[in-house]
Structure formats: structure tokens, C-alpha cells
C-alpha positions, 0 to 999 in steps of 0.5 A: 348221072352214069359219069362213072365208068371203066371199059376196054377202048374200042376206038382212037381218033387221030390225035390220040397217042398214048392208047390203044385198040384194046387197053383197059382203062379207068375214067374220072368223072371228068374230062380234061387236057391235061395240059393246061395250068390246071391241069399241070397244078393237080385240079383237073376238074376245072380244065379249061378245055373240060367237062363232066361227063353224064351232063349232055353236050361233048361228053355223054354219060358212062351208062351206055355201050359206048363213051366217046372220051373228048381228050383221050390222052389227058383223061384216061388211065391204063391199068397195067396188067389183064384178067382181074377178079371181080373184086378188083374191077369193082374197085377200080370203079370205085376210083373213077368217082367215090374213092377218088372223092373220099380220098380229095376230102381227106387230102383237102382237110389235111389228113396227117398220121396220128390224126383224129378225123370226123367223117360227115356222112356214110354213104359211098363218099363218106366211107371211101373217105374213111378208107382214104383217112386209114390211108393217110394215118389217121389214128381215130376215126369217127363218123356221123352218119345214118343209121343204116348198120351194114354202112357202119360195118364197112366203116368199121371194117375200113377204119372208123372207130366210132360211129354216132348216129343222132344229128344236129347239135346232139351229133356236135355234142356227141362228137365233142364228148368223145375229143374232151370238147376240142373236136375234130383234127380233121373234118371230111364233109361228105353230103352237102346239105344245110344241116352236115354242112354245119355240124361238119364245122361245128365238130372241127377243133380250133385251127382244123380244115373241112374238106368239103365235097359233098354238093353244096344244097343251101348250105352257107357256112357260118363265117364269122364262126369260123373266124374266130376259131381258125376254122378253113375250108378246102374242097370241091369236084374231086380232080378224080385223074390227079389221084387215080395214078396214087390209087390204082398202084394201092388197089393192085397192090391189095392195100384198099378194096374200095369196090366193097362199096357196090353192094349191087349188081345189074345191068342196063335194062334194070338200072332204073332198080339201081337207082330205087334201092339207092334211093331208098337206102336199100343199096349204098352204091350199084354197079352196072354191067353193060358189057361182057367183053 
């Protein structure tokens, strides 16, 4: 919990170099050097010197009112500039962990221009992925999600086509109904659990990849299905740092909001509110303030 955080730096050890007293910077959800062979091939989630934050041990979590960054250098990223408006520092929030999964779900299936592509999920990960298929050219989108209308006009807004609503084999049916029984060109799956877990691979079309960065919850893939129909699989933690420098030059630049995901605001005395309405589905994705600085 709270590995998602941006801030101003208020303190460098020795060995940092590249930041300063006083820059602004965005975190991924993950720490890492930056340097190993990892690292250097775009998966900094698997560093072998790194970690997440928000699970104890060298790297607390981002609710709080100071973080101390194991390797500073490799983790961090400056933003340019000074004085946002609201909108744009709830976006670059967003770029620490959700838009920055959104977004390696997209890639990781191999998003293309002119593609169809079946998103799994509408909660803050799955609508970044919507926002990230726009991005990447996608010419239909077409989620499978809640039925929660104020998610399904922020996907609408970012680029979804179509929303289905129903589950299982009538959400499978539905979709297939809607690419003349081919299916998905691309499938972003975006929750993990057993059931989006299947219904992700039953909706991709022969030869299709499912981006897979919902945590896995008992949820087997089905391999000799998948066999026979040509069916991969890529995913897994986002390596957030790889993308933020792509994703920060799009959110200064007003090509995505993808802060319009925090549709809450509080601060630390009352994160335990944040997480109830999340919880119960009366917020998709809250923000806390922990500083006025």
C-alpha cells in the first residue's frame, strides 16, 4: 500500500548525483539502480539490487511525510518545469503506478494503429489502459467491465468505443458478437482474478497477445487453448521508471490527463476513508495530500 508518490526532495545522501535539495520528481512504484542488465533492457521492476516500495524492509511506503529512495539516481524522475496546476500534478500521480501499467499493458500486447483492442477491467488500471490504447492508435476500443456509469464515461471520454457490462461466457459472447466472432486484436487484462483472467483469453482472436498486469488471484491460463489458437502472453509489474520519461513529455504537453482517474482528495488523517470508498466502489482511485510545500 502508498508505493505511489511524488514530492519535492528534501535531502541526498553521498552517492547521489543527479538530484538535487529542491527538484520535483515522480517515483515508480519501484526502486531500482538503473544500471544492472535489467534495468538497461526496460524491466526495472526486476533490478536485481530493487524492490517496491509500500512492502516494508528498505523502501517504506509513499503515505507518509517523508520517503527515503534507495538509489535515488536510478529511481527517480525530474520534471521540468515549476507551478502546476492541480490537474497536472494529479496526472503526473498517475504516472507512478496506474497509467504506467495501463500503458505496459497496452505495450506488452502489442497495441498497433488501426487495432481493435479488448480492455478487462474499468478500475484505475483499466481506464489508463484505455487512455494508453488511444495513444498508441488503437481504432476500437472495447471494454469489459463494472457497471459503474461514471467509469464508463471516463472510458468513453479516453477512448472506449464500446462498454459490455455482463461477465463471463455472455461478456465472451458479447464481445465476439461485436469483431464478427474473430475477437480482440489485442487484450489488456487488467484485474486478475479467475474469472477476467479467462474471459481476457477467450476474447483475443487467433494469433492475438494479452497483456497481463492485473495480479494474478488463482487464476490459471488455459494452455492448450491457448495453443491452439496462437494465443501469447506478456506482462507482469509494470517497470513504471522505463515509461515515465515517454509519459511525462505526453502529460506537459496536454496529450493525456490521466489524473482524471483520482476522483477523491484527502489527506492522511482520513486515508482510512480513501480506502473505504475505494473498497466499495464509490471512488475509482484517491489521492492524498500529505504536504502543502
Amino acid at each position: 500500500m502508498g508505493h505511489e508518490f511524488i514530492g519535492v526532495v528534501d535531502e541526498v545522501g553521498s552517492a547521489v548525483n543527479d538530484l538535487a535539495v529542491g527538484d520535483f520528481v515522480i517515483a515508480p512504484f519501484s526502486w531500482s539502480d538503473g544500471t544492472c542488465k535489467n534495468c538497461e533492457a526496460g524491466f526495472h521492476t526486476a533490478c536485481v539490487h530493487g524492490g517496491f516500495f509500500g512492502q516494508g524492509g528498505d523502501g517504506d511506503g509513499g503515505q507518509a511525510e517523508f520517503v527515503r529512495v534507495p538509489h535515488a539516481d536510478g529511481t527517480l524522475v525530474k520534471v521540468p518545469g515549476t507551478d502546476f496546476s492541480e490537474e497536472t500534478m494529479a496526472s503526473l500521480l498517475a504516472l507512478t503506478d496506474v497509467m504506467s501499467t495501463g500503458y505496459h499493458a497496452a505495450v506488452s500486447a502489442g497495441v498497433k494503429t488501426g487495432d481493435t483492442v479488448a480492455v478487462v477491467g474499468d478500475g484505475a488500471v483499466g481506464l489508463s489502459g484505455v487512455l494508453s490504447a488511444r495513444l498508441l492508435g488503437a481504432r476500437r476500443i472495447i471494454v469489459l467491465g463494472s457497471t459503474h456509469e461514471d467509469r464508463h464515461a471516463l472510458a468513453r471520454e479516453w477512448g472506449a468505443t464500446e462498454v459490455i457490462t455482463v461477465r463471463g461466457e455472455e461478456a465472451v459472447e458479447a464481445l465476439r458478437g461485436l469483431t464478427d466472432g474473430y475477437g480482440a486484436d489485442a487484450v489488456l487484462e487488467c484485474v486478475g482474478t479467475k474469472e477476467s483472467t479467462e474471459t481476457a483469453f477467450a476474447v483475443a482472436k487467433a494469433g492475438a497477445i494479452v497483456g497481463r498486469v492485473g495480479v494474478p488471484h488463482d487464476a490459471a491460463v488455459d494452455a492448450e487453448g491457448t495453443f491452439y489458437r496462437n494465443v501469447g502472453m506478456r506482462g507482469g509489474p509494470a517497470p513504471a521508471r522505463a515509461y515515465q520519461p515517454e509519459l511525462l513529455k505526453a502529460v506537459l504537453d496536454g496529450s493525456i490527463n490521466p489524473g482524471q482517474v483520482f476522483d477523491l482528495s484527502t489527506d492522511l488523517d482520513h486515508i482510512a476513508d480513501a480506502y473505504a470508498a475505494m473498497d466499495e466502489r464509490r471512488a475509482i482511485k484517491a489521492l492524498i495530500r500529505v504536504s502543502d510545500r
